[in-house]
C-alpha positions in Angstrom: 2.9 -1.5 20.2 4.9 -4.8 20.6 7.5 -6.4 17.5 9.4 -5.3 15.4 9.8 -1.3 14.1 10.1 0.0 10.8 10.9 3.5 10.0 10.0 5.3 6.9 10.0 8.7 5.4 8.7 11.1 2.4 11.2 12.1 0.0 12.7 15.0 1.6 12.5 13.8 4.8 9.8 15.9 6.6 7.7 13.3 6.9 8.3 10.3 9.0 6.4 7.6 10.3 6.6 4.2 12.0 4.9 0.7 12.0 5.1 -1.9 14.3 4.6 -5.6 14.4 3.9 -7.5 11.4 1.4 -6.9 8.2 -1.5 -8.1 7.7 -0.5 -8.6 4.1 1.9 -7.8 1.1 1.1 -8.1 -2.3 0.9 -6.6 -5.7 -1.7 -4.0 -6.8 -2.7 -3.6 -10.6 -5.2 -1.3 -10.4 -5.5 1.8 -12.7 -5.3 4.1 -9.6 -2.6 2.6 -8.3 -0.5 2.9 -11.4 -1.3 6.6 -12.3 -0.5 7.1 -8.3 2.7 5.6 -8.2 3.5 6.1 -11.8 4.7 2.5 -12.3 3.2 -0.4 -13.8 2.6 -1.7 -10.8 2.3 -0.9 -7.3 3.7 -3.2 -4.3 1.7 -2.9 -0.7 1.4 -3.6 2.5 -1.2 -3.6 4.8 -1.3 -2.6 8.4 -3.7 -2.4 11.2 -3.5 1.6 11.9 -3.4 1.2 15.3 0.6 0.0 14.6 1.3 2.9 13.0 2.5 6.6 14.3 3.5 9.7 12.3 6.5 10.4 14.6 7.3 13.6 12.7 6.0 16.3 10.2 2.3 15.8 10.4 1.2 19.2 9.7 2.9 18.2 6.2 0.4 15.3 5.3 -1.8 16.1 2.7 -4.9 14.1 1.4 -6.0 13.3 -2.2 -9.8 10.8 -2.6 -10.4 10.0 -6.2 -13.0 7.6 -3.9 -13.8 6.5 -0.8 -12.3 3.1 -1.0 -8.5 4.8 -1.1 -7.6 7.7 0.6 -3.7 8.7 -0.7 -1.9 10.8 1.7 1.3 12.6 0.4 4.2 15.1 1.8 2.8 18.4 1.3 6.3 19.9 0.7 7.7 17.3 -1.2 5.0 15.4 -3.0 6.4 11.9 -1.7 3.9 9.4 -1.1 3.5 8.3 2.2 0.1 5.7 2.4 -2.9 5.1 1.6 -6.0 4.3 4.2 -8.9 2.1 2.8 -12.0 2.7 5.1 -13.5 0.0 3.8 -11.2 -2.7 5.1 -9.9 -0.6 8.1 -6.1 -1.2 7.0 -3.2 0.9 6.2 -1.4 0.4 2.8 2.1 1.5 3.5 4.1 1.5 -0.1 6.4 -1.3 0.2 9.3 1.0 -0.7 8.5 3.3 2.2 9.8 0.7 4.1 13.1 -0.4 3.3 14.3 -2.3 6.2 11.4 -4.8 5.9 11.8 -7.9 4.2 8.8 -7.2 1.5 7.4 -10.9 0.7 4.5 -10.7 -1.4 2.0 -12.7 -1.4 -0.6 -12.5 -4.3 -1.7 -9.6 -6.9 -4.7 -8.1 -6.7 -6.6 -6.4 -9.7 -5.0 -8.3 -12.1 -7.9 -8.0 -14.6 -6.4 -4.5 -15.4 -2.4 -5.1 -15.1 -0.1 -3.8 -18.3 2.7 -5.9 -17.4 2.6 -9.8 -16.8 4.2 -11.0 -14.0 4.6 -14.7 -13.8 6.0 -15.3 -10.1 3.8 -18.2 -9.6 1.5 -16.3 -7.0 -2.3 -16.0 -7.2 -3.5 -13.7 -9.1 -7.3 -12.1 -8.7 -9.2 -10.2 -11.1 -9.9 -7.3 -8.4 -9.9 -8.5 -4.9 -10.2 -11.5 -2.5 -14.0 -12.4 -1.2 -12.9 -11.7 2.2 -11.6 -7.5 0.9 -15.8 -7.8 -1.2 -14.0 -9.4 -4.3 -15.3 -11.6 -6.3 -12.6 -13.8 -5.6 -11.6 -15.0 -9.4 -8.1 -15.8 -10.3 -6.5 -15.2 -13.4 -3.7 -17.4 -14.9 -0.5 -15.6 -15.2 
């Protein structure tokens, strides 16, 4: 893995991985799941190749939750901290932006926006669910 590094961790520490390079995106998620998961109203990603990223400790301690196949939510199994969540479907990594606190988390659009609870007008596109190129149906939403 070439670029830069950035470290990150479950809550209690058990858990730590790394990521390498740059994402393939950042952005805003507004999705029911993501909301209940993160218990926020809104959930801010980024999305990685898995191939740049390594579990460098505690993997025995990563636990898996699929409400569907689309998102699979891994967790500390001591702790309960969230660590990521793999989507199959588009063969990245979502690494919770706040697992990763020494990158510089840009956003770049919202994604099911159809079902957010809080308005965010930051002047970024905002879809209804997802892109055409993630199998959206690529409609924006004013803010």
């Amino acid at each position: 893995m070439t670029g830069s590094t950035y470290k990150g961790q479950c809550f209690c520490g058990s858990v730590k991985i790394e990521v390498c390079g740059t994402p393939e995106g950042m952005g805003y998620c507004h999705c029911e799941s993501c909301r209940s998961w993160s218990a926020s109203p809104v959930n801010g990603f980024t999305l990685w190749n898995p191939e740049n990223l390594t579990i460098t400790e505690g993997a025995e301690h990563v636990g898996q939750y699929h409400k569907t196949e689309n998102s699979h939510r891994k967790f500390c199994t001591k702790c309960g901290g969230h660590l990521m969540t793999d989507h199959p479907g588009m063969g990245l990594v979502d690494i919770y932006s706040a697992m990763l606190p020494e990158l510089a988390f840009e956003p770049g659009l919202h994604v099911h926006y159809g079902e957010k609870v809080l308005r965010i007008p930051d002047g970024l596109p905002k879809f209804a669910d997802l892109p055409g190129d993630f199998g959206g149906s690529d409609q924006q939403l004013p803010e």
